[in-house]
Backbone as XML, in Angstrom:
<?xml version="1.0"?>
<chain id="A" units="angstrom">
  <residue number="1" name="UNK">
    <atom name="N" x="28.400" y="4.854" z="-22.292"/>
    <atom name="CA" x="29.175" y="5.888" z="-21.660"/>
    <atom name="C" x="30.636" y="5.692" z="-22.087"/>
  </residue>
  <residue number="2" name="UNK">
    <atom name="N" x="31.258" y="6.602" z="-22.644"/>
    <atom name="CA" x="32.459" y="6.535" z="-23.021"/>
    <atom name="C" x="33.640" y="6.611" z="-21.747"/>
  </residue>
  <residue number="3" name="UNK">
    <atom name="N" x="34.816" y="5.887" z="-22.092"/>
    <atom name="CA" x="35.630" y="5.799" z="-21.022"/>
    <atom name="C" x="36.213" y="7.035" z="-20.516"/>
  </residue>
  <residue number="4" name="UNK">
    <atom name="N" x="36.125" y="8.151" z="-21.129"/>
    <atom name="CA" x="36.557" y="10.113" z="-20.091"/>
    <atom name="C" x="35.042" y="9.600" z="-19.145"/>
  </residue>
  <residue number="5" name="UNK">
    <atom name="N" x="33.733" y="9.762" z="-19.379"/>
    <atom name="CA" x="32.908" y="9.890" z="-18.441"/>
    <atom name="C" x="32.741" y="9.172" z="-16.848"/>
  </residue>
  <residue number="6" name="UNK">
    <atom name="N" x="33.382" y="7.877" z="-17.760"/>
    <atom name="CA" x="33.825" y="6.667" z="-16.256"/>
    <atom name="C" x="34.794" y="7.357" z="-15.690"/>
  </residue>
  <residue number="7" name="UNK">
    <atom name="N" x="35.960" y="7.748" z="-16.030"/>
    <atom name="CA" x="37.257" y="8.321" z="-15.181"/>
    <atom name="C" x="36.880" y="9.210" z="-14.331"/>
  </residue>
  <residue number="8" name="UNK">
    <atom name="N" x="36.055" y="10.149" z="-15.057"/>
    <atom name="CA" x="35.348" y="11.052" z="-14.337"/>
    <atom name="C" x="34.841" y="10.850" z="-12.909"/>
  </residue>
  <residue number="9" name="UNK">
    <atom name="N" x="33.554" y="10.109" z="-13.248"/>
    <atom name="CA" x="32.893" y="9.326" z="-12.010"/>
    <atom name="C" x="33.919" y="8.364" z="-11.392"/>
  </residue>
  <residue number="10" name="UNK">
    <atom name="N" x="34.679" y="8.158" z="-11.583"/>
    <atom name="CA" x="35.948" y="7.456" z="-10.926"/>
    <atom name="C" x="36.174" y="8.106" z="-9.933"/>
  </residue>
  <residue number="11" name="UNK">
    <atom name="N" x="37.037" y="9.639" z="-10.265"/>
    <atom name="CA" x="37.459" y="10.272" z="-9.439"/>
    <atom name="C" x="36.530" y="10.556" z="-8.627"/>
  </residue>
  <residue number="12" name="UNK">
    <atom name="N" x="35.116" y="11.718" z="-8.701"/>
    <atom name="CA" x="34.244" y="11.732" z="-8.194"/>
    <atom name="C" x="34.282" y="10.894" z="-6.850"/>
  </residue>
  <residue number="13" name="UNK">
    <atom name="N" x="34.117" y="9.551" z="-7.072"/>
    <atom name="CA" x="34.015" y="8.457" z="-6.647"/>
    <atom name="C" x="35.125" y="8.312" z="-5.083"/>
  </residue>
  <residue number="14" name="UNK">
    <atom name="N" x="36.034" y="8.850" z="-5.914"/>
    <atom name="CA" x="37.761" y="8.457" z="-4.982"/>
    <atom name="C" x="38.692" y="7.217" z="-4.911"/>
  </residue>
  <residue number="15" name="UNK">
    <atom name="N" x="37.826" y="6.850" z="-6.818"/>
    <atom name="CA" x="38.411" y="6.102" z="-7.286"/>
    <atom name="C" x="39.274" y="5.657" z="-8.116"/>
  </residue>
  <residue number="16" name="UNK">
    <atom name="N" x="41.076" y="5.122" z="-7.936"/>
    <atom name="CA" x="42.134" y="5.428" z="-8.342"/>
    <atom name="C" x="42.173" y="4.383" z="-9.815"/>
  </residue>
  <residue number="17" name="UNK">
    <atom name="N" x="42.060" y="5.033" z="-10.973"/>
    <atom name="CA" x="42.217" y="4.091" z="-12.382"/>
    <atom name="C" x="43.259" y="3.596" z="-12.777"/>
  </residue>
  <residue number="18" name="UNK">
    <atom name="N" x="44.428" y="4.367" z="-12.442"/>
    <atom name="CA" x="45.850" y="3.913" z="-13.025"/>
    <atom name="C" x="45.778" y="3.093" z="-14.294"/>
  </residue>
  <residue number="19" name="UNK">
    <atom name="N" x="46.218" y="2.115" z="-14.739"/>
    <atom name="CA" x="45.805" y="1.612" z="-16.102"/>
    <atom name="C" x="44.986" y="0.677" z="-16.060"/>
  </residue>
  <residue number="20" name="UNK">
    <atom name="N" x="43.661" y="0.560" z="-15.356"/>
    <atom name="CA" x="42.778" y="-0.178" z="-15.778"/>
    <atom name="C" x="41.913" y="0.162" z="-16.485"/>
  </residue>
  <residue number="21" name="UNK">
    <atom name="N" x="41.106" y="-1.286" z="-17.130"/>
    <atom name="CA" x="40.314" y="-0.544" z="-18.473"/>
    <atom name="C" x="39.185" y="-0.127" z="-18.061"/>
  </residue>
  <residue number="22" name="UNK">
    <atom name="N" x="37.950" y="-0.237" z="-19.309"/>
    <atom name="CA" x="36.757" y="0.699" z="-18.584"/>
    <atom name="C" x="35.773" y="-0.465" z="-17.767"/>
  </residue>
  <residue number="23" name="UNK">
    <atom name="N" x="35.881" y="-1.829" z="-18.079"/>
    <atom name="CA" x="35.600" y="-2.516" z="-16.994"/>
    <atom name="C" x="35.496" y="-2.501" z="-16.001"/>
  </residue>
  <residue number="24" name="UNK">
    <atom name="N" x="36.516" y="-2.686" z="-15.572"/>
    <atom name="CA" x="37.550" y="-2.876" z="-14.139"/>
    <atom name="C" x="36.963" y="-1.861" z="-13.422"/>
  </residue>
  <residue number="25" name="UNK">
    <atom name="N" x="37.462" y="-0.271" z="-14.015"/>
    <atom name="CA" x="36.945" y="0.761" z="-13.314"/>
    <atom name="C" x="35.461" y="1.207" z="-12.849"/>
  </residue>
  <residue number="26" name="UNK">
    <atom name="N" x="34.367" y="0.278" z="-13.443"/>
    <atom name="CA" x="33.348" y="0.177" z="-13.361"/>
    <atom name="C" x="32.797" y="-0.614" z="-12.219"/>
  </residue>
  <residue number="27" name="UNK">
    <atom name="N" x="33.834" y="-1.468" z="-12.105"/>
    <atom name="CA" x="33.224" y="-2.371" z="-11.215"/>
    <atom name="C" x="34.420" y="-1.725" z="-9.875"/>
  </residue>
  <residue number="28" name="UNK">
    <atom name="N" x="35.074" y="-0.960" z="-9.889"/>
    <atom name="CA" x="35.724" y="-0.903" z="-8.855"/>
    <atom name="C" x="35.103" y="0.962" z="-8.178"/>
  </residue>
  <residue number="29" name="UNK">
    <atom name="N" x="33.893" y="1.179" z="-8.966"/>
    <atom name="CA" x="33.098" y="2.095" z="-8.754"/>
    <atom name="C" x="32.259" y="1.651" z="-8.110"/>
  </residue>
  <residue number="30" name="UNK">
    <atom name="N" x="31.852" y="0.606" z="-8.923"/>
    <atom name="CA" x="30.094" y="-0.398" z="-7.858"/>
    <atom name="C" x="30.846" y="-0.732" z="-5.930"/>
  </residue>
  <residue number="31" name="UNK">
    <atom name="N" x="32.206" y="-1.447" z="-6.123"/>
    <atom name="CA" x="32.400" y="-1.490" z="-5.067"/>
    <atom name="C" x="32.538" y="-0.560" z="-3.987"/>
  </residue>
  <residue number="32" name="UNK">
    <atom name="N" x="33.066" y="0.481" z="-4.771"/>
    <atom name="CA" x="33.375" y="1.926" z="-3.446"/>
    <atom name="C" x="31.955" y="2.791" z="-3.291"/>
  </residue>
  <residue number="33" name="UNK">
    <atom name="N" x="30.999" y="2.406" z="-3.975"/>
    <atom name="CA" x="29.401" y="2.714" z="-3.586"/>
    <atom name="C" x="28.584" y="1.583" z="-3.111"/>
  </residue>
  <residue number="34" name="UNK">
    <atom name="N" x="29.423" y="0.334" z="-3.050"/>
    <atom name="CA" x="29.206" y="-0.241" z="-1.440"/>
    <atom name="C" x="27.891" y="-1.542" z="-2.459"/>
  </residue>
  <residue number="35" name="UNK">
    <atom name="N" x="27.862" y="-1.748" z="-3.848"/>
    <atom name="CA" x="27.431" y="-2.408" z="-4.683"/>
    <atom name="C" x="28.562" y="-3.413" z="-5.184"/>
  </residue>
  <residue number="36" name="UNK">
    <atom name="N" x="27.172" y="-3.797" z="-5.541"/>
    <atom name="CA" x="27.933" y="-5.839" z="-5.487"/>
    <atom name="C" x="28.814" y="-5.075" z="-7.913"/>
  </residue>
  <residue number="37" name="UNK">
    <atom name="N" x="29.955" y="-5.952" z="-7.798"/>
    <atom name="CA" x="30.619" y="-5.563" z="-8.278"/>
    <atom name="C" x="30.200" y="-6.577" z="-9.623"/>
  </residue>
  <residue number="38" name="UNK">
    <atom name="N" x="28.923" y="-6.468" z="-10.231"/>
    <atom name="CA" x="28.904" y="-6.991" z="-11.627"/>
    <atom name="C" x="28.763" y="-6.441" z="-12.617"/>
  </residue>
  <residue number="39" name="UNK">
    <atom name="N" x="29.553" y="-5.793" z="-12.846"/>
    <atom name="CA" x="29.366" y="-5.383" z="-14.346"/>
    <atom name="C" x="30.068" y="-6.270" z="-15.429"/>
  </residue>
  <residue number="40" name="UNK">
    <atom name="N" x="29.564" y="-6.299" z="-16.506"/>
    <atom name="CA" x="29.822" y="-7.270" z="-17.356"/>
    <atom name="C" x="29.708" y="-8.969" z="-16.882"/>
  </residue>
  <residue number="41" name="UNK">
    <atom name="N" x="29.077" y="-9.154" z="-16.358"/>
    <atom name="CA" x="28.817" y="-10.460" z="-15.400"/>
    <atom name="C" x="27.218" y="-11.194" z="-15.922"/>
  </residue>
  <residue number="42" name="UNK">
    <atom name="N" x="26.196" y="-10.434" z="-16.706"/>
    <atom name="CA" x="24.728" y="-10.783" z="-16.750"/>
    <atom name="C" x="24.716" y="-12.066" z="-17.438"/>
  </residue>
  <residue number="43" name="UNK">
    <atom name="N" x="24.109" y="-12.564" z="-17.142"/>
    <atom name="CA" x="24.007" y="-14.541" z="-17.680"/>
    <atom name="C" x="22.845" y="-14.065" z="-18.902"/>
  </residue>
  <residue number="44" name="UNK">
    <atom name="N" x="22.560" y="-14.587" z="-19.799"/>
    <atom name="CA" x="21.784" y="-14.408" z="-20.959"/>
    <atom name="C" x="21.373" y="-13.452" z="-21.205"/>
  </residue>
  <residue number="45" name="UNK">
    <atom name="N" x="22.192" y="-11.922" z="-21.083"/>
    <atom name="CA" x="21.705" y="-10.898" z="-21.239"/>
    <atom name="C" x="20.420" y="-10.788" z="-20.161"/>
  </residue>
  <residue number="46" name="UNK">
    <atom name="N" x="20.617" y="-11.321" z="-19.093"/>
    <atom name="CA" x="19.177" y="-10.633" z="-18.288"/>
    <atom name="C" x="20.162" y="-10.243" z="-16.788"/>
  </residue>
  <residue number="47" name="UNK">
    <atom name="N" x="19.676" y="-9.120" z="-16.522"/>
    <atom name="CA" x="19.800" y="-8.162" z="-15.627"/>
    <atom name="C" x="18.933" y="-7.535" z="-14.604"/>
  </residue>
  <residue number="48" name="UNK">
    <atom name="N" x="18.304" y="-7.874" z="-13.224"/>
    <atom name="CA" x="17.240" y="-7.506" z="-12.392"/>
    <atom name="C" x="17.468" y="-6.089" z="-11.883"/>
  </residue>
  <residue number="49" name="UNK">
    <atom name="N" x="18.660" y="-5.046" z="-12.351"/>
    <atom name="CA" x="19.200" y="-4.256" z="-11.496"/>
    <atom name="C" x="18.842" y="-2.755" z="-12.738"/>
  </residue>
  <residue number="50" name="UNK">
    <atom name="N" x="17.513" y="-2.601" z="-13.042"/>
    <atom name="CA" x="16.854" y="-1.818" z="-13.568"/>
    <atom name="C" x="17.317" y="0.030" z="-13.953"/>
  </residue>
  <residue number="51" name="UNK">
    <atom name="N" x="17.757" y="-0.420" z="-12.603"/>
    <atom name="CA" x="17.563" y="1.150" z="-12.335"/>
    <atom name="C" x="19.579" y="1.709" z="-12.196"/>
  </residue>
  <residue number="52" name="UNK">
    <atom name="N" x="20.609" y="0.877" z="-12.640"/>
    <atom name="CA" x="21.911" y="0.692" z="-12.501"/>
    <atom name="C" x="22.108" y="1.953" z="-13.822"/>
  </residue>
  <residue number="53" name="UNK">
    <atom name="N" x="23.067" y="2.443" z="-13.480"/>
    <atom name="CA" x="23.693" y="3.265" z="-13.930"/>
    <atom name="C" x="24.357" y="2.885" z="-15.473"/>
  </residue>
  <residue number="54" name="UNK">
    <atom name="N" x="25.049" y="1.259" z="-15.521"/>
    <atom name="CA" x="26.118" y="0.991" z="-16.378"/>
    <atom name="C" x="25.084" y="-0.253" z="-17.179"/>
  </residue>
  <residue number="55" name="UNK">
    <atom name="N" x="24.059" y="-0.371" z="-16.533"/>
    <atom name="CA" x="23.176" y="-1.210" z="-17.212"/>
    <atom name="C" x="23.251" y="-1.275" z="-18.723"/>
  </residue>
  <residue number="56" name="UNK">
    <atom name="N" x="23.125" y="-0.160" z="-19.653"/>
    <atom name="CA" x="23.264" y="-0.096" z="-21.230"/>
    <atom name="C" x="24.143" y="-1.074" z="-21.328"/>
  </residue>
  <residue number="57" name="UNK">
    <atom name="N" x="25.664" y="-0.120" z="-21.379"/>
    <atom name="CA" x="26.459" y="-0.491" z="-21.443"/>
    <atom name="C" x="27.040" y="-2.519" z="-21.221"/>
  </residue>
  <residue number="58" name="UNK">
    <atom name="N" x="26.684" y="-2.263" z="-19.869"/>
    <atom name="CA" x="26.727" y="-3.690" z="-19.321"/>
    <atom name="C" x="26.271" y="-4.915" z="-20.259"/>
  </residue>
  <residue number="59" name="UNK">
    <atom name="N" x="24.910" y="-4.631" z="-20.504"/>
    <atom name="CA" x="24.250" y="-5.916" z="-21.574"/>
    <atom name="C" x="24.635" y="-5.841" z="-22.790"/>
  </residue>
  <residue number="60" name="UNK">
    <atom name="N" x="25.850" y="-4.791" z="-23.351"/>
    <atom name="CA" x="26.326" y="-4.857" z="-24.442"/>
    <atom name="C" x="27.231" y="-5.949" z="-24.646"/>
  </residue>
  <residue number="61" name="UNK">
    <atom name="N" x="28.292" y="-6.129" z="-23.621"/>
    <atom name="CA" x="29.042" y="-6.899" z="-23.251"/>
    <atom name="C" x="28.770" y="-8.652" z="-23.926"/>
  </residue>
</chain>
């Protein structure tokens, strides 16, 4: 997902980006939908959270 689509769902969200990157804003999305805030966090590329939105992305990392 490219970083316009995150901003997007940011706002959506009612979530303020100011200059953070597309990280940050990702995980400060998981938090304001009340989700545990790991993105970019997966230990050997393994991930139990299947059905996550940023998942692709995430195990690119």
């Amino acid at each position: 997902m490219n970083l316009k689509q995150v901003k997007e769902i940011a706002r959506s969200k009612g979530v303020k980006v100011g200059k953070m990157n597309k990280e940050n804003i990702i995980r400060a999305i998981q938090k304001a939908e009340g989700n545990f805030e790991c993105f970019g966090t997966a230990q050997n590329n393994y991930c139990d959270q299947t059905e996550c939105l940023w998942r692709e992305d995430c195990l690119k990392i």
